[in-house]
Backbone as JSON, one array per atom type, in Angstrom:
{
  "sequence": "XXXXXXXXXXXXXXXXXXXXXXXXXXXXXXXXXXXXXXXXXXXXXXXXXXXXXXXXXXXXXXXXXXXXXXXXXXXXXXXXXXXXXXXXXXXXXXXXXXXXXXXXXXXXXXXXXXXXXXXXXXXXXXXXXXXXXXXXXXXXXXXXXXXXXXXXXXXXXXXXXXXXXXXXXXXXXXXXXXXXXXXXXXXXXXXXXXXXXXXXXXXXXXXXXXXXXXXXXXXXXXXXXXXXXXXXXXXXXXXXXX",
  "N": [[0.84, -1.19, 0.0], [0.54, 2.26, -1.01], [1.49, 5.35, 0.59], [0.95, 8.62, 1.03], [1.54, 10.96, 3.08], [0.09, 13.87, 4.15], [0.9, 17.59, 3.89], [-0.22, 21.03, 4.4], [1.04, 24.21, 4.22], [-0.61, 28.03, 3.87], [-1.92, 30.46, 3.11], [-3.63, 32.08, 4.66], [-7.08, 30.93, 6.15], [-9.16, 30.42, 4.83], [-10.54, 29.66, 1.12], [-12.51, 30.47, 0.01], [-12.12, 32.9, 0.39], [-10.06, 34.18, -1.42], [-7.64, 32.52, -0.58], [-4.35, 31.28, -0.95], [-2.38, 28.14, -1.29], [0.75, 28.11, 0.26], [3.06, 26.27, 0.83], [3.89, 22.82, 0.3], [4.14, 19.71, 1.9], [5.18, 16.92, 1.48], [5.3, 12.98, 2.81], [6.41, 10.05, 1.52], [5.15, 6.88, 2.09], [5.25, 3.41, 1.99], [3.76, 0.77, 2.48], [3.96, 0.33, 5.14], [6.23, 1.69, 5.61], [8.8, 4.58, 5.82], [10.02, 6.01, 2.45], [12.0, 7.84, 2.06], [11.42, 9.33, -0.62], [10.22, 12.16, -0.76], [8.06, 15.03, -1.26], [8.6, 18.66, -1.7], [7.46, 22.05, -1.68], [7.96, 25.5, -1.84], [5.48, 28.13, -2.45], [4.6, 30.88, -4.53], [1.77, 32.75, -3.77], [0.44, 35.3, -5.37], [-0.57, 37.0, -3.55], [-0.74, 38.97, -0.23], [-0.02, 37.41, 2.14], [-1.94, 36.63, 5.43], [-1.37, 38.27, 8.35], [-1.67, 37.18, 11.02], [-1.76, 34.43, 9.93], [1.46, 34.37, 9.15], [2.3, 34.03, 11.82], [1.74, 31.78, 12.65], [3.06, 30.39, 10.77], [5.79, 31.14, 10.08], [6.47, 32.03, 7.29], [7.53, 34.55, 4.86], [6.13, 37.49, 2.97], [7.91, 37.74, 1.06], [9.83, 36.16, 1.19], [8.9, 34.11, -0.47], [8.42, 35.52, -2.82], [9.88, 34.64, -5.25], [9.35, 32.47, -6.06], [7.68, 29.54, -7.51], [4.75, 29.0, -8.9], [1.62, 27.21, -8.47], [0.36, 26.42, -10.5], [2.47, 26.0, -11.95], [3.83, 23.36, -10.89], [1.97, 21.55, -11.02], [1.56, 19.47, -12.47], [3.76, 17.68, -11.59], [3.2, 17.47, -9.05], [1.01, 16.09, -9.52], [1.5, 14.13, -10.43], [2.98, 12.84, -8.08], [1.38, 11.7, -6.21], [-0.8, 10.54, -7.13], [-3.31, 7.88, -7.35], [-2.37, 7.05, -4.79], [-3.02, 6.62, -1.02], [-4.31, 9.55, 0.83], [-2.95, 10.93, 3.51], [-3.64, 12.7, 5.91], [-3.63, 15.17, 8.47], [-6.55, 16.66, 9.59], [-8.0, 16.96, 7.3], [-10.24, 17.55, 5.53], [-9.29, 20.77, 5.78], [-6.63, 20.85, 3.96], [-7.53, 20.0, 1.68], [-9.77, 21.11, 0.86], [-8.39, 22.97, -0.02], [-6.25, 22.2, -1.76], [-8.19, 21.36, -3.99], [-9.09, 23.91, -4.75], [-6.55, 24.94, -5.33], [-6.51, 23.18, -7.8], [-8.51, 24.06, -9.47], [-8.35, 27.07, -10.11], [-6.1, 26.94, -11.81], [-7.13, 24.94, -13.92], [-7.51, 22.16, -14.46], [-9.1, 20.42, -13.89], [-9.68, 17.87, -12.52], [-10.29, 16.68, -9.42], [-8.88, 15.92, -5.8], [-10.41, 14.09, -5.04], [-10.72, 12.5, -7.56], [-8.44, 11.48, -7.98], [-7.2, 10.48, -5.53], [-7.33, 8.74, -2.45], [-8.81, 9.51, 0.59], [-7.31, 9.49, 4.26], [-8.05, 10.91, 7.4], [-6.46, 11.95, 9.73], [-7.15, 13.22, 12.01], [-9.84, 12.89, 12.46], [-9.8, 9.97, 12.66], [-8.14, 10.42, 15.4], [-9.89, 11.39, 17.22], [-11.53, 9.55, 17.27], [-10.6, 7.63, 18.43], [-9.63, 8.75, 20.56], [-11.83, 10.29, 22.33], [-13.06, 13.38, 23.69], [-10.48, 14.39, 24.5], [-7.71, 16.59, 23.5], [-6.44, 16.54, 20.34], [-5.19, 17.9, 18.23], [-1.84, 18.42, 16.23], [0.15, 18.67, 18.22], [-0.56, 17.36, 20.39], [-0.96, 14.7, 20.09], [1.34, 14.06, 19.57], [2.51, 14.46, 22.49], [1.01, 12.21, 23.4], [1.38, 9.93, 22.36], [4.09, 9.84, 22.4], [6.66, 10.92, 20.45], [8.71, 12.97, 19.21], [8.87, 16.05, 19.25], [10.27, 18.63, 19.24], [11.43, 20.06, 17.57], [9.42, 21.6, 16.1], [8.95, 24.73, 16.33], [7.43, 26.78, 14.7], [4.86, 26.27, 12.62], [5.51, 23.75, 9.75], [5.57, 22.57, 6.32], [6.41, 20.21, 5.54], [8.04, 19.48, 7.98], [5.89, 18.93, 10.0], [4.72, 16.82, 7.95], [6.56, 15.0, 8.47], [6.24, 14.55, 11.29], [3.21, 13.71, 11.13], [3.9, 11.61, 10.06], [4.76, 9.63, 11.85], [3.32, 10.08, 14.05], [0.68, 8.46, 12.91], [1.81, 5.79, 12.24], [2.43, 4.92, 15.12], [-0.41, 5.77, 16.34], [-1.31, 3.28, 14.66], [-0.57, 1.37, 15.27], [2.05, 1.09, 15.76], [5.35, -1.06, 15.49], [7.13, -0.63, 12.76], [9.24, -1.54, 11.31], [10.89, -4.74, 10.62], [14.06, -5.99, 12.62], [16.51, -7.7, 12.05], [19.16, -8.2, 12.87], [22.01, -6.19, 12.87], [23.28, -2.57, 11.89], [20.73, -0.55, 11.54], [20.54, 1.71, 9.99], [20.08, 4.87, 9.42], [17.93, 5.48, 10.65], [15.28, 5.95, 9.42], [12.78, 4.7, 9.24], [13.36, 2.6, 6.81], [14.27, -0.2, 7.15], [17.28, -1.68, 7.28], [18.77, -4.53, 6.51], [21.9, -5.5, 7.38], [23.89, -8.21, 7.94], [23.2, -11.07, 7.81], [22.81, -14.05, 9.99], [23.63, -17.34, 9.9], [21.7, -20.41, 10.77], [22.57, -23.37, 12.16], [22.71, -26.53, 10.65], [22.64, -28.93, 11.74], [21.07, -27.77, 14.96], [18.8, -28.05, 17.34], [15.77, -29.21, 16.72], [13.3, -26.56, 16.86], [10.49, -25.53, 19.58], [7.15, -25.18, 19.05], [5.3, -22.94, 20.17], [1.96, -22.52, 20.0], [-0.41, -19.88, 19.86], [-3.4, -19.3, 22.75], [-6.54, -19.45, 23.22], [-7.62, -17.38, 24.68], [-5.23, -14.96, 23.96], [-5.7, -15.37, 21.07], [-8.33, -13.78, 21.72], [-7.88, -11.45, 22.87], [-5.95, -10.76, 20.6], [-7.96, -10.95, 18.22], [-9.67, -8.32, 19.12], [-8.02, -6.53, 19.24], [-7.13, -5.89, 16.61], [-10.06, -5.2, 15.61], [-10.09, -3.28, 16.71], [-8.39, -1.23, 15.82], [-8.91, -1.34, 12.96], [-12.06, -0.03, 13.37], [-10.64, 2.21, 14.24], [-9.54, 3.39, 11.65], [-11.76, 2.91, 10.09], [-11.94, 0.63, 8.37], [-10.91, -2.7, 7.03], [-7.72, -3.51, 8.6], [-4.35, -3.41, 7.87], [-3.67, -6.25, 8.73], [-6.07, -7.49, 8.98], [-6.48, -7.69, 5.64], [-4.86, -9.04, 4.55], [-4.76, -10.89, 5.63], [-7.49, -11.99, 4.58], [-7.05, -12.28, 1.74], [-6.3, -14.27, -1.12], [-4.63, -16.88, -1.53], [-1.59, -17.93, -3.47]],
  "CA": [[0.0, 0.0, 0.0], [1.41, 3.17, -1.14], [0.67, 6.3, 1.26], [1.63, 9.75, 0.86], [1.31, 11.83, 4.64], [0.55, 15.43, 3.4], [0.51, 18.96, 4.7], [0.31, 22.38, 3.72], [0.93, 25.85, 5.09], [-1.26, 29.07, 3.2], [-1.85, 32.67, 3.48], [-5.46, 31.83, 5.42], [-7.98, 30.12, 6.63], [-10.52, 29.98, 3.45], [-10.11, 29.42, -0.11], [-13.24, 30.65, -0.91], [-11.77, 34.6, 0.59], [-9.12, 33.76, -2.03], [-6.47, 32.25, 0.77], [-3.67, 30.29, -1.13], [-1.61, 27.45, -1.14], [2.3, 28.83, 0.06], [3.87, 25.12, 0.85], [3.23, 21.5, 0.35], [5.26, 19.08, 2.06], [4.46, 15.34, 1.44], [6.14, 11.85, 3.0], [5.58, 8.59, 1.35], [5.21, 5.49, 3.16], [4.72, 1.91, 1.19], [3.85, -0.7, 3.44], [4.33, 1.41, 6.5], [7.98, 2.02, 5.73], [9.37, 5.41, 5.19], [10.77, 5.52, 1.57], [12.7, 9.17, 1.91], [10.9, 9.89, -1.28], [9.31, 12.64, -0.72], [7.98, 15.69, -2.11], [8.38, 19.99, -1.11], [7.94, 22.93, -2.5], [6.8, 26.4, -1.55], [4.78, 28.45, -3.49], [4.31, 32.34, -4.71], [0.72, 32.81, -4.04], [0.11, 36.22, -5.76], [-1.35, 37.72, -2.98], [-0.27, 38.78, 0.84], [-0.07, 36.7, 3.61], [-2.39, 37.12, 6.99], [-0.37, 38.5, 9.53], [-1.69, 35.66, 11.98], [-0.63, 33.09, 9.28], [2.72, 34.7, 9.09], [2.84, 34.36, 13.08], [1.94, 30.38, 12.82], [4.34, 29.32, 10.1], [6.76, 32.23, 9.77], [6.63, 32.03, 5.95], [6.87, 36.17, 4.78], [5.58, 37.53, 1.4], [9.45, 38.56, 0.78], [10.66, 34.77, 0.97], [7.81, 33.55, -1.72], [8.39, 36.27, -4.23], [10.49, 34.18, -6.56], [9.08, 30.55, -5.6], [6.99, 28.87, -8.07], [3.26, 29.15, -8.77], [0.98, 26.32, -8.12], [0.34, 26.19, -11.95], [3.93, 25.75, -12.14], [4.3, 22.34, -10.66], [1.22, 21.08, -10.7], [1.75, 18.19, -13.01], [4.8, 16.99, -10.65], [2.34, 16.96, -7.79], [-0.49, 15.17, -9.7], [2.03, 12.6, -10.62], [3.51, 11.84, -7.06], [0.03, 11.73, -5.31], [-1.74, 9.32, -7.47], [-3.46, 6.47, -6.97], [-1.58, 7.12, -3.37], [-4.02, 7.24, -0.28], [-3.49, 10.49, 1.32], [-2.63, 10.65, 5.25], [-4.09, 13.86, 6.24], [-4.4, 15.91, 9.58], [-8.11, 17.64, 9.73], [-8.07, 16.79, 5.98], [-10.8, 18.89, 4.82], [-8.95, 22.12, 4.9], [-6.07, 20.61, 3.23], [-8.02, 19.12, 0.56], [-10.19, 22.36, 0.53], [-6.98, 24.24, -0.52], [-5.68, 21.52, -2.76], [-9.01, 21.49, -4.75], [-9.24, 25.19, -4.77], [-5.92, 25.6, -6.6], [-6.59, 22.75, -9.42], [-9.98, 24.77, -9.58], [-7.82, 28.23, -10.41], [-5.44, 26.35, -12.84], [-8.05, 24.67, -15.06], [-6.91, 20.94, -14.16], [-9.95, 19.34, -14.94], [-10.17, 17.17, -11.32], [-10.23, 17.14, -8.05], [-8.29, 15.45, -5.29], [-11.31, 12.76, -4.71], [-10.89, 11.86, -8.8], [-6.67, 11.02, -8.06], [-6.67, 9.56, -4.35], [-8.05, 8.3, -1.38], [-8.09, 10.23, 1.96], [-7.45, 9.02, 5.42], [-8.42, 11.97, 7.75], [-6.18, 11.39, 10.99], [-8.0, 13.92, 12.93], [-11.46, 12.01, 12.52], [-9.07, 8.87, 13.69], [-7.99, 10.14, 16.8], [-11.12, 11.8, 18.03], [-12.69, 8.08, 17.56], [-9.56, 6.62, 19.31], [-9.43, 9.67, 22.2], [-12.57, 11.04, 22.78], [-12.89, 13.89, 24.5], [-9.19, 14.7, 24.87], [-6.96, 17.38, 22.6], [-6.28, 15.88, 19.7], [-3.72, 18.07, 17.58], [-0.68, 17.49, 16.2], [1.09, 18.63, 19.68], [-1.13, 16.67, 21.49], [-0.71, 13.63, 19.95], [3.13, 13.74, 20.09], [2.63, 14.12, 23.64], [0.39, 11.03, 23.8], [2.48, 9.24, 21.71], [5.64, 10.37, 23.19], [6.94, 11.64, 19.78], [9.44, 14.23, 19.62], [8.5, 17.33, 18.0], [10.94, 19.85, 19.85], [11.84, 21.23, 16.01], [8.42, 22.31, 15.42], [8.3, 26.1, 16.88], [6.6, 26.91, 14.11], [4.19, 25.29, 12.01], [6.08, 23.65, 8.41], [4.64, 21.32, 6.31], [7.44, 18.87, 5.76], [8.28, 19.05, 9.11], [4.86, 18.16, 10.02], [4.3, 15.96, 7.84], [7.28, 14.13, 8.97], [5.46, 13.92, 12.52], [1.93, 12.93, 11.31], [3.86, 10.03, 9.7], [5.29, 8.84, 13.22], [2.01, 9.46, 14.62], [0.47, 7.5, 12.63], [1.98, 4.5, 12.8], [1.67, 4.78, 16.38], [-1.49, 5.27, 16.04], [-2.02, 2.43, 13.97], [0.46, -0.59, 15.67], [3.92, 0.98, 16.51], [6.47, -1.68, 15.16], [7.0, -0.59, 11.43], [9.8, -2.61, 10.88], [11.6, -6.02, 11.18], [15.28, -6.17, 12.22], [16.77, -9.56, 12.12], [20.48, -7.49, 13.18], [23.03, -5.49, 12.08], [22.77, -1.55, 12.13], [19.24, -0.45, 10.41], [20.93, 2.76, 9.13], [19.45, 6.29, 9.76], [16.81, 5.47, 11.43], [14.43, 6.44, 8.48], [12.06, 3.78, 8.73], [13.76, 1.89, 5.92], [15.35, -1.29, 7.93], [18.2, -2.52, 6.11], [19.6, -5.67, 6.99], [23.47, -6.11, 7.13], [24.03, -9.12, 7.6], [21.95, -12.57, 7.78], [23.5, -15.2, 10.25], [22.38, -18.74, 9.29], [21.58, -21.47, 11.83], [23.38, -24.89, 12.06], [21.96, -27.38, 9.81], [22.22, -29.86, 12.98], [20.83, -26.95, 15.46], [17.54, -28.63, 18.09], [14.17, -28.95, 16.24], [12.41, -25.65, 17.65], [9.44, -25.78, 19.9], [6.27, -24.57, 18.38], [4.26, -22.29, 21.39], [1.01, -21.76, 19.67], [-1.58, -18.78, 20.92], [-4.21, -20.08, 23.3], [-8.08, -19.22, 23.1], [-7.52, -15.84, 25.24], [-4.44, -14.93, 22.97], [-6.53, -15.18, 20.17], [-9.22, -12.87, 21.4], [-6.86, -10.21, 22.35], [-5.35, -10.69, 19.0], [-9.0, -10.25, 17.19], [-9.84, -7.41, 19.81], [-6.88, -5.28, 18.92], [-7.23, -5.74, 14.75], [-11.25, -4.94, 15.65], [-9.9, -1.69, 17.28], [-7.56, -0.5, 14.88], [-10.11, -0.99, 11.57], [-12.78, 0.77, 13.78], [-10.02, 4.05, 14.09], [-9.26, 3.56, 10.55], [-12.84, 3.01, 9.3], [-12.1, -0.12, 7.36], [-9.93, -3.47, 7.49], [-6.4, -3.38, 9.1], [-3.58, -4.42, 6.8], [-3.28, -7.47, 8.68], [-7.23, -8.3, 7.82], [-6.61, -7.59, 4.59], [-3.65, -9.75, 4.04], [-5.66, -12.4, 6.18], [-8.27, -12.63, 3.66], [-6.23, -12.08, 0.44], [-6.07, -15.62, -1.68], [-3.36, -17.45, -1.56], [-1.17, -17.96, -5.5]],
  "C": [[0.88, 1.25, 0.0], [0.4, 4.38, -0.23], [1.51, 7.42, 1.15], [0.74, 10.56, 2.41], [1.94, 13.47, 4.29], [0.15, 16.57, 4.36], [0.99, 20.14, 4.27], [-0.04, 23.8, 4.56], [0.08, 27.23, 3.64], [-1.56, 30.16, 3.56], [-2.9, 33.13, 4.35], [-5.79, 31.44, 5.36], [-8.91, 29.74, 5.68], [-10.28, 30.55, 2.08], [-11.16, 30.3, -0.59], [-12.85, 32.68, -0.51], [-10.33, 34.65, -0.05], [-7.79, 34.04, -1.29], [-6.07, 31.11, -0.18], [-2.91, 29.11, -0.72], [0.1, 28.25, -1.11], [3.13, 27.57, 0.11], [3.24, 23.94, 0.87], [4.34, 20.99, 0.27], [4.3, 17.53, 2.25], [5.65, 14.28, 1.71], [5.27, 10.95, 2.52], [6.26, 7.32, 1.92], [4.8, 4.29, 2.11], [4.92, 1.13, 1.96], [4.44, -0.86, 5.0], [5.35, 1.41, 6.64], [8.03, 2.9, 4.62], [10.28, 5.49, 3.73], [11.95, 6.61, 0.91], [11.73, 9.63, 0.6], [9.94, 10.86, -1.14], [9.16, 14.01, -1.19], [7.96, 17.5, -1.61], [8.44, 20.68, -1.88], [6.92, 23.99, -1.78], [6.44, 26.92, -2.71], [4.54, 29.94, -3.44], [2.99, 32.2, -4.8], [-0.07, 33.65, -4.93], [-0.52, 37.07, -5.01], [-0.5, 37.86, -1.42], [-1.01, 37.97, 1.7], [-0.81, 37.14, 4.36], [-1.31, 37.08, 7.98], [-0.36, 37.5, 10.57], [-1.56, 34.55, 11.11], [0.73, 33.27, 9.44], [3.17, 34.04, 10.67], [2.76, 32.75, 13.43], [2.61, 29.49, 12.09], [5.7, 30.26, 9.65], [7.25, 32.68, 8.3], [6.41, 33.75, 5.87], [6.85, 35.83, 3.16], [7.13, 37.82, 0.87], [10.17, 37.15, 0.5], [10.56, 33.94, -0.41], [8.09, 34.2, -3.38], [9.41, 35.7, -5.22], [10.91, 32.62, -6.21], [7.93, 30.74, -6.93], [5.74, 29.09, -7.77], [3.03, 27.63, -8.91], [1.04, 25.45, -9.47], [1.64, 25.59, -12.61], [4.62, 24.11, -12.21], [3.61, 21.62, -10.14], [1.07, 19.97, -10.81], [2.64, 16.84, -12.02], [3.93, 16.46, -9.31], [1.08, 15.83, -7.9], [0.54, 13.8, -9.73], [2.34, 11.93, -9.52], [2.26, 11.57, -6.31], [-0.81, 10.43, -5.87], [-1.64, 8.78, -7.39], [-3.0, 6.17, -5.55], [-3.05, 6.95, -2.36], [-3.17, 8.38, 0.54], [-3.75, 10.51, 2.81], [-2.93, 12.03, 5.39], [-4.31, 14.53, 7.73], [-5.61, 17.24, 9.52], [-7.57, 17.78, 8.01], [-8.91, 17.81, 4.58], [-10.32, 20.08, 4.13], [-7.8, 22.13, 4.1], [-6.18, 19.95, 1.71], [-8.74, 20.11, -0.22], [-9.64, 22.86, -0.2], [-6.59, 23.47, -1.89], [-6.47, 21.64, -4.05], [-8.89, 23.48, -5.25], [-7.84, 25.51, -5.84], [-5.78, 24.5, -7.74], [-7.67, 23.4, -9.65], [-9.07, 26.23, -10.62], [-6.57, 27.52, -11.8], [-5.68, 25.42, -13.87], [-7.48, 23.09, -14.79], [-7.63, 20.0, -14.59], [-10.94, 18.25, -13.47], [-9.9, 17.46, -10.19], [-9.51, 15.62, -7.14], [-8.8, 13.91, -5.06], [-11.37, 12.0, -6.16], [-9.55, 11.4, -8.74], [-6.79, 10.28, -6.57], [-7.68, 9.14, -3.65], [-7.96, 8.89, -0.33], [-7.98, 9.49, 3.14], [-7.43, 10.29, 6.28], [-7.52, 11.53, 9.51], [-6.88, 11.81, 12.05], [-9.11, 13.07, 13.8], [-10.94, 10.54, 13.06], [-8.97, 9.01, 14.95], [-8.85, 10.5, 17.53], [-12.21, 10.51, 18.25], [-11.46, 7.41, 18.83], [-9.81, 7.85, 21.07], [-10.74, 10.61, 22.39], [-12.78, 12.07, 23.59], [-11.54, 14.51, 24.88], [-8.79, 15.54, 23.32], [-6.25, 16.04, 21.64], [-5.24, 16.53, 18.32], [-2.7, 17.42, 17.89], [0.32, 17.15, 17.44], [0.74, 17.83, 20.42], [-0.68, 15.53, 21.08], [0.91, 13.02, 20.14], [3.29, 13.59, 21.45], [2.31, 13.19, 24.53], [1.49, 9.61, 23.61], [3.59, 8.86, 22.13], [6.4, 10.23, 22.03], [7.26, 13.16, 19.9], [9.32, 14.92, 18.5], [9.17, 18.37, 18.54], [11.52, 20.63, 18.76], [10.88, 21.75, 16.05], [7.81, 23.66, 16.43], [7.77, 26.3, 15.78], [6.23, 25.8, 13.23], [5.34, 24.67, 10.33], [5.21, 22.45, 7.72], [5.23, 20.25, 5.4], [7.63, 18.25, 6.78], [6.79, 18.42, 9.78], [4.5, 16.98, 9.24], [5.24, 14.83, 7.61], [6.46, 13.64, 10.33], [4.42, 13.34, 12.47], [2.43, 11.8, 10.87], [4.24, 9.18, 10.88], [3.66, 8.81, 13.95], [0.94, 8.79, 13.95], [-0.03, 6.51, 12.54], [1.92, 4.53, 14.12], [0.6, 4.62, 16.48], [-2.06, 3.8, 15.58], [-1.0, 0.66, 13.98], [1.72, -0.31, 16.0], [5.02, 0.59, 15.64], [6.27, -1.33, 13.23], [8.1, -1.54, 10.65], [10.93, -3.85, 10.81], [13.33, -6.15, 11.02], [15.75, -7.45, 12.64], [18.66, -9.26, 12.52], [21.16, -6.9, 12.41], [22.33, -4.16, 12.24], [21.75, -1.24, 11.43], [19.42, 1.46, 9.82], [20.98, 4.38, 10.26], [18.43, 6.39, 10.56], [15.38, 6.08, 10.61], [13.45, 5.86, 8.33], [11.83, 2.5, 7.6], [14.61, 0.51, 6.71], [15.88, -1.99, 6.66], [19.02, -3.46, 6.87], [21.08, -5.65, 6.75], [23.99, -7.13, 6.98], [23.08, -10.57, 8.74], [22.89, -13.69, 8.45], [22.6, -16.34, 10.03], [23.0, -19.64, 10.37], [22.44, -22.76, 11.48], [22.68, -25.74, 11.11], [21.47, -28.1, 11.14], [21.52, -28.85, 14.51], [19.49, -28.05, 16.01], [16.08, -28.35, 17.2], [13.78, -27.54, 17.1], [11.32, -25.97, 17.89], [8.49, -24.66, 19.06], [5.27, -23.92, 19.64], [3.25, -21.89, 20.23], [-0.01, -20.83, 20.44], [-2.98, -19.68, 21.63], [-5.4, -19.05, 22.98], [-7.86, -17.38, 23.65], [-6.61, -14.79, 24.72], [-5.16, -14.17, 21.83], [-7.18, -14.22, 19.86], [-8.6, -11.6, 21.56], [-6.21, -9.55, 21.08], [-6.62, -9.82, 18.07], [-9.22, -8.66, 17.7], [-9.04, -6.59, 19.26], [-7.06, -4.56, 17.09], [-9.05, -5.09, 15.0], [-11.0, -3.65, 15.73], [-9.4, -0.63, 16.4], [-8.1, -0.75, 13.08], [-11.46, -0.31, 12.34], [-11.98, 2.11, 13.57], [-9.85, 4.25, 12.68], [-10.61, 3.55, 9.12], [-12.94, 1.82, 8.43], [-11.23, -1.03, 7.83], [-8.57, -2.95, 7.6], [-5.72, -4.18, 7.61], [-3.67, -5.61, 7.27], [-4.53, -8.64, 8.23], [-7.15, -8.75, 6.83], [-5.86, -8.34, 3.94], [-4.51, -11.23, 4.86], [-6.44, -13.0, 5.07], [-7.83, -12.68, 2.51], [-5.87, -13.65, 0.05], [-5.09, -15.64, -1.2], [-2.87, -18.16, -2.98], [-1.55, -19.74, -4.9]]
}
């Protein structure tokens, strides 16, 4: 499963009081491992900034003035996005925005005709009811370190919604069997593979008992309820076999 975990900073709060797109920073994930590939760019909106945007992502109209228009590098964005599902925090107004400038650049579609959304927001408010549920908050639930993010960015964010997540959604992303696993990028790279004895003790087989089990279903029940739909590991449960 390919996933792109997106986020964008803009000049204001509503598209329709013509409030642009100034940055879009996207991480993609395949198979819940980080693949560095990922995508930034700010953007010349044509218009000034709100002074209280300026004061939550520090972007000025002076930085922008010889960045790229939307129109500019739109194609590049349609291409890395598709067919992707998109990982979204409070999705709407990022989707709002997104639509709003293929709308102004004659494009033809809209974000719901190229992807799929996952709305994390609408996740954790099912998972934490009642409790703060931004991005700060969740790092603090989590215990994800966000001590870079004095202001808002939306790389840097959407480096953190990809850690939260997977937290969110099971933790262990991926399997080291030894040797150093690099950078710590979410990419585990094996070094090297020791191999067992030929003559080595039969291994015992501990299978899960009845209570096991239901914990097991219980947990996958929990985590396609936050997600709205089957868990990968459902989904790979029921998936033929060649």
């Amino acid at each position: 499963m390919r996933q792109i975990i997106l986020d964008t900073e803009t000049t204001g709060l509503e598209p329709k009081e013509g409030h642009r797109i100034i940055e879009i920073g996207c991480v993609e994930m395949v198979d819940r491992k980080l693949t560095g590939n990922n995508f930034h760019q700010y953007l010349q909106p044509d218009r000034k900034i709100d002074a209280g945007a300026i004061e939550v992502h520090g972007i000025s109209n002076e930085f922008l003035a010889d960045k790229a228009r939307f129109a500019d590098i739109v194609e590049d964005f349609i291409c890395y996005v598709k067919g992707a599902e998109l990982v979204i925090h409070n999705a709407p107004f990022d989707v709002g925005f997104i639509n709003h400038e293929l709308r102004l650049c004659e494009y033809g579609k809209q974000v719901s005709d190229l992807c799929s959304v996952l709305d994390t927001l609408t996740m954790a408010r099912k998972m934490h009811a009642g409790q703060k549920n931004n991005l700060d908050a969740l790092c603090r639930r989590y215990e994800i370190d966000n001590t870079q993010r004095e202001l808002h960015g939306a790389l840097l964010d959407a480096e953190i919604l990809a850690d939260v997540y997977l937290a969110m959604t099971g933790g262990q992303v991926t399997l080291s069997l030894g040797g150093d696993t690099g950078s710590g990028s979410g990419v585990g790279q094996v070094e090297q593979i020791r191999r067992c004895a030929e003559d080595r003790p039969r291994l015992r087989i501990i299978r899960a008992d009845s209570e096991e089990i239901a914990q097991h279903q219980a947990r996958l029940e929990a985590i396609g309820k936050a997600l709205g739909g089957p868990s990968v590991w459902e989904q790979l449960e029921k998936k033929p076999s060649c």
